[in-house]
N, C-alpha and C positions, 0 to 999 in steps of 0.2 A: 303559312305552313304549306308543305310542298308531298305530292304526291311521286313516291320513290317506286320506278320497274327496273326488272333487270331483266334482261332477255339471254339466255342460251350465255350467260356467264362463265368464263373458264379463268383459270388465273393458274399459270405454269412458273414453275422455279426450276430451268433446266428441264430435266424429263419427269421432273414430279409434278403430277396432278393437281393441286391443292383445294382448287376449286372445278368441280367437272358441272357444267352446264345448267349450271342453276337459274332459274326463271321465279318471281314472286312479283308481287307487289303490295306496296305498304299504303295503305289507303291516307289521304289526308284527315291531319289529328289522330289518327290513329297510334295506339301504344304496343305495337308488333314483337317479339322477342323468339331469336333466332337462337335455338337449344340444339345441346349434341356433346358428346364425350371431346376429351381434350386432341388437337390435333384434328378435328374433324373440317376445320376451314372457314369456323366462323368469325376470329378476328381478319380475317383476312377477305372476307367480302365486308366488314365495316370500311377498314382501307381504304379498297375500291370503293365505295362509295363518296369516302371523304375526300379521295383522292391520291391518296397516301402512294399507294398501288394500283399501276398499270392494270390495267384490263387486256387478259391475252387476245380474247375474243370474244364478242357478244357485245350487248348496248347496257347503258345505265340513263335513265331520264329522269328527271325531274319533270315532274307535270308536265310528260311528252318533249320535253327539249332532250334533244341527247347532251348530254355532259361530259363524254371519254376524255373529250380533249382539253377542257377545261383544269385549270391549277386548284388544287385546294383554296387559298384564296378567293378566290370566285366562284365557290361554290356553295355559299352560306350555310357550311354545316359548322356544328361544335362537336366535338368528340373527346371524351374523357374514358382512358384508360385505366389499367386497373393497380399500375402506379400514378405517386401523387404525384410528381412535376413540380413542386410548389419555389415560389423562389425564395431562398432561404435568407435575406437579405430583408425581403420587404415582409411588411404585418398582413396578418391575414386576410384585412380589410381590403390593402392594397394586392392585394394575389388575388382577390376575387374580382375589384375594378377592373385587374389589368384589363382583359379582354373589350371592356369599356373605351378602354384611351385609346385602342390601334390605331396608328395614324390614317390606314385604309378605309377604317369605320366609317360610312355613311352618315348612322344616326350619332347624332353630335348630345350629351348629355352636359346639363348641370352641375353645379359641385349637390348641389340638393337633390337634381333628379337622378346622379348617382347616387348619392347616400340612401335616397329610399329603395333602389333599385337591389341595392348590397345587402342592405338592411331586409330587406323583403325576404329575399333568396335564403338569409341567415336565419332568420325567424322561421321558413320551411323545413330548415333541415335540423333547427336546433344548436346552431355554432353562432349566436350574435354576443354571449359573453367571450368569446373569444379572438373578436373581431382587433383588438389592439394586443394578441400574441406576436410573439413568431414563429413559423415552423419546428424549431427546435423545440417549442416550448407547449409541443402538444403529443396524446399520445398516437398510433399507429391509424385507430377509430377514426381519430378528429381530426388526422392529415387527409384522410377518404374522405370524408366528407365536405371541408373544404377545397378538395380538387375536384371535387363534385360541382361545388358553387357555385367554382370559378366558370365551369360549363355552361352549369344553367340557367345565371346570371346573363348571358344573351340572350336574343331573341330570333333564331335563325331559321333557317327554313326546315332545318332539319335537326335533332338532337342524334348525336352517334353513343351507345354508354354502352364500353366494353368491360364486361365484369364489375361496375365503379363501385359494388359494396362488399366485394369479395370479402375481404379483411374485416370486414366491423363483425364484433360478436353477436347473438342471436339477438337479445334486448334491441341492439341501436340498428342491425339489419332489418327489422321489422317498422321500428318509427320512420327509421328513410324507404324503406318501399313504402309505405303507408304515406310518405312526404313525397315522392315521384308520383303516386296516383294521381295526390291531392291537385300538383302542379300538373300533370297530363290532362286531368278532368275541367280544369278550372283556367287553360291557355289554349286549349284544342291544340295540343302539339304534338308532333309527329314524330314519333321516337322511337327509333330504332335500337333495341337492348339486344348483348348477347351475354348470356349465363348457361354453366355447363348444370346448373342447379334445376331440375324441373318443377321443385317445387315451386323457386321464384317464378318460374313461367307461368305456373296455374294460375298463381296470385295476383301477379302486374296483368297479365295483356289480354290484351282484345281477340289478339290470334298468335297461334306461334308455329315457327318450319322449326323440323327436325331434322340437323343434319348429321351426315354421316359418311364419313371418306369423301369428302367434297360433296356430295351431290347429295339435294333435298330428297329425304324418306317422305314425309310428308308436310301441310299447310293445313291449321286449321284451330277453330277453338279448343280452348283448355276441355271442354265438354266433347268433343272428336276427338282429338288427342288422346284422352283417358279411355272413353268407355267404345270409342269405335279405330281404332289403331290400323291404319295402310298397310302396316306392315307387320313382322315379328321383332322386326329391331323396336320399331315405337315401342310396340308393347313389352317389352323388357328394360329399355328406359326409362320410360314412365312407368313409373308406380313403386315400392317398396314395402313389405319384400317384392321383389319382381315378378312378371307373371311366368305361371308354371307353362311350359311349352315339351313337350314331345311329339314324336314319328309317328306314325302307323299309318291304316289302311281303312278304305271304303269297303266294306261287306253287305252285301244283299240276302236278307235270307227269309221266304215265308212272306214277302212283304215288308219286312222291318230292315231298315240301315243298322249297324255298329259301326263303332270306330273301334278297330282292332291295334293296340301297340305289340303287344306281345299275346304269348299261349297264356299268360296270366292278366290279361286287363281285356275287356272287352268291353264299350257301353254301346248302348243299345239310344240315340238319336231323335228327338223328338221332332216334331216336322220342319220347327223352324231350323233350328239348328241343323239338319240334314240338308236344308236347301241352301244355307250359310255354306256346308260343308262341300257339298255338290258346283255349287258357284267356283271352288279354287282349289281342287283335287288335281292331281296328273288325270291322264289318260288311263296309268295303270293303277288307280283306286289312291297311292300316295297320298297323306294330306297331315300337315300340322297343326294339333291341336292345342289350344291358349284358353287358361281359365285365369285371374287372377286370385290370388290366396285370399282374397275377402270374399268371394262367391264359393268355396267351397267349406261343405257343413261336414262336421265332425262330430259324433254323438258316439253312445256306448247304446244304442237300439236304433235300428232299422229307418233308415228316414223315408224312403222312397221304394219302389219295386226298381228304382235305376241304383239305387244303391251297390258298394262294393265291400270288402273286409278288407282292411289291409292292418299290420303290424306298426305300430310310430316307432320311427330312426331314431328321433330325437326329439326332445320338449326345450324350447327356450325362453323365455318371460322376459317382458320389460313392462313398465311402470300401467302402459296401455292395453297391451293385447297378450297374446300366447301364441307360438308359431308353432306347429308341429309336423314336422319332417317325414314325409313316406318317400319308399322309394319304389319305382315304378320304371320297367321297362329298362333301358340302359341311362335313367338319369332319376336326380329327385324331384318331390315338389313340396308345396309347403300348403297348409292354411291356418287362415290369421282366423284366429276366436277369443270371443272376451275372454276378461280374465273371471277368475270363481272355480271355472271349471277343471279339473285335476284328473289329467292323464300323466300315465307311465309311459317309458322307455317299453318296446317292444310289447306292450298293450293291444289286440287287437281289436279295432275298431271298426266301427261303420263310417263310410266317407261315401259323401254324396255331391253331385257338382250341378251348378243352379244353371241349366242349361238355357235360359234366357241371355247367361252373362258366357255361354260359350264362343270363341275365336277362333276363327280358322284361317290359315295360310298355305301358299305353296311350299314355303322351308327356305331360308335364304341365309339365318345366321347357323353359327356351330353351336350345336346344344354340349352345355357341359355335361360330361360325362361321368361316371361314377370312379 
């Protein structure tokens, strides 16, 4: 298994940026997973790595060798996309071997040491009754999955997997990530995933970049990722509902900080959080403030002396929780509370925000507006 850097990576299409200077490294055996909205440029540093795509400028190495110039061919990676590819002529047993026979293949196999080999890969992912189909003769799930196979049925230095369970529904999305663990934990293999899904990221990986208009927001565990966010892009990416973010101001008064948004919100800053806040303000008091909707408390009594009143926009309900809608400043925000508890529409309440789990930023995205 092979240890993957990219240094100062860029990758141009004409005058479009696709990828702007991206730098990581994927550690060996490691299960990494590169997240970000569509169009952000993450199939397209798989590419590059596999080869697929030029590198405009910057290095890609394998365990310190540079690779630029190397052919896909000789660069022992697998990459499975998030179409199937499958060839619609041979059985599925034979689509999964293929990769097995390439006449370039080094490692020379058996009829037996393939059959176990196929047979194994099938048994992972839950396709061995279907190994004497054909392509036609499966459904949409079970063409992903065995173009999955056919991937992971090698043994290369590197696995590429772009979206490869996009299409399977939640049941069989869940047993095949549960089946790429099993196989990442159990081959120390080094795999490089890209999903626009961040849940999938919490789930699968060791660590994940977030990207964003080419260029990495941030690197890090599912655990940084969620509850300590680089950025404001992260932290509206990650998580749902998304985290509440608005403008305002540093105020000093008496000794005590506020974070001022408007003539109608004031809070008043506890030490931590003020030094949080202080750390990434402007010069002129400016600073963004991020709570996510599980950290703020909603009650019909008083919860804190930080406490506020505000009016609920809106009430919505699903099976888990209850979202309830304020609005604040020139945008909304939301929090998530169990369910049992029953508010109204235009109810005025008490809202309190768990200043342990507060975030602050310079301001970089566009806050939706009212």
């Amino acid at each position: 298994m092979a240890r993957v850097a990219l240094e100062n990576v860029t990758k141009l299409y004409g005058g479009k940026r696709a990828v702007d200077r991206v730098s990581f490294e994927c550690r060996e055996g490691e299960f990494m997973t590169i997240t970000g909205p569509a169009g952000a440029g993450k199939t397209t540093i798989l590419k590059m790595i596999a080869g697929i795509e030029k590198v405009t400028e910057g290095c890609i190495y394998f365990d310190g060798r540079l690779i630029n110039d190397l052919s896909p061919q000789d660069r022992d990676v697998a990459m499975a996309f998030e179409t199937y590819n499958l060839y619609p002529h041979l059985s599925v047993y034979e689509n999964i071997a293929f990769p097995l026979r390439a006449p370039k293949r080094t490692e020379k196999l058996s009829a037996e040491q393939e059959q176990m080999r196929v047979e194994e890969i099938a048994d992972f992912l839950g396709i061995r009754r279907l190994l004497l189909r054909r392509p036609t003769q499966l459904s949409g799930g079970e063409k992903q999955r065995v173009s999955l196979a056919r991937v992971m049925v090698r043994k290369p230095q590197v696995y590429l997997l772009d979206e490869p369970i996009a299409h399977l529904d939640a049941r069989l999305k869940f047993s095949t990530q549960t089946a790429l663990k099993r196989l990442s934990s159990k081959l120390g293999t080094t795999i490089i995933y890209v999903s626009h899904d961040y849940r999938e990221a919490l789930g699968l990986s060791d660590r994940i970049g977030v990207l964003r208009k080419g260029g990495m927001e941030q690197i890090g565990t599912g655990e940084e990722i969620y509850h300590t966010p680089a950025t404001d892009f992260v932290a509206r990416f990650v998580g749902d509902p998304p985290t509440n973010l608005t403008d305002g101001e540093l105020l000093t008064k008496e000794g005590k900080t506020f974070f001022r948004a408007a003539a109608d919100f004031t809070l008043e800053l506890e030490k931590k959080a003020r030094e949080k806040a202080s750390q990434v303000a402007h010069q002129n008091g400016e600073v963004r403030l991020g709570i996510r909707p599980a950290h703020v408390t909603v009650s019909k009594d008083r919860v804190s002396d930080k406490s506020f009143q505000l009016p609920i926009y809106a009430v919505t309900r699903s099976h888990q929780s209850t979202i309830c809608t304020f609005e604040l400043h020139d945008t909304f925000f939301q929090a998530m509370i169990e369910n049992g508890v029953h508010y109204d529409m235009s109810e005025r309440v008490w809202v309190d925000f768990d200043q342990e789990h507060l975030l602050f930023f310079p301001g970089a995205i566009q806050l939706s507006k009212k």
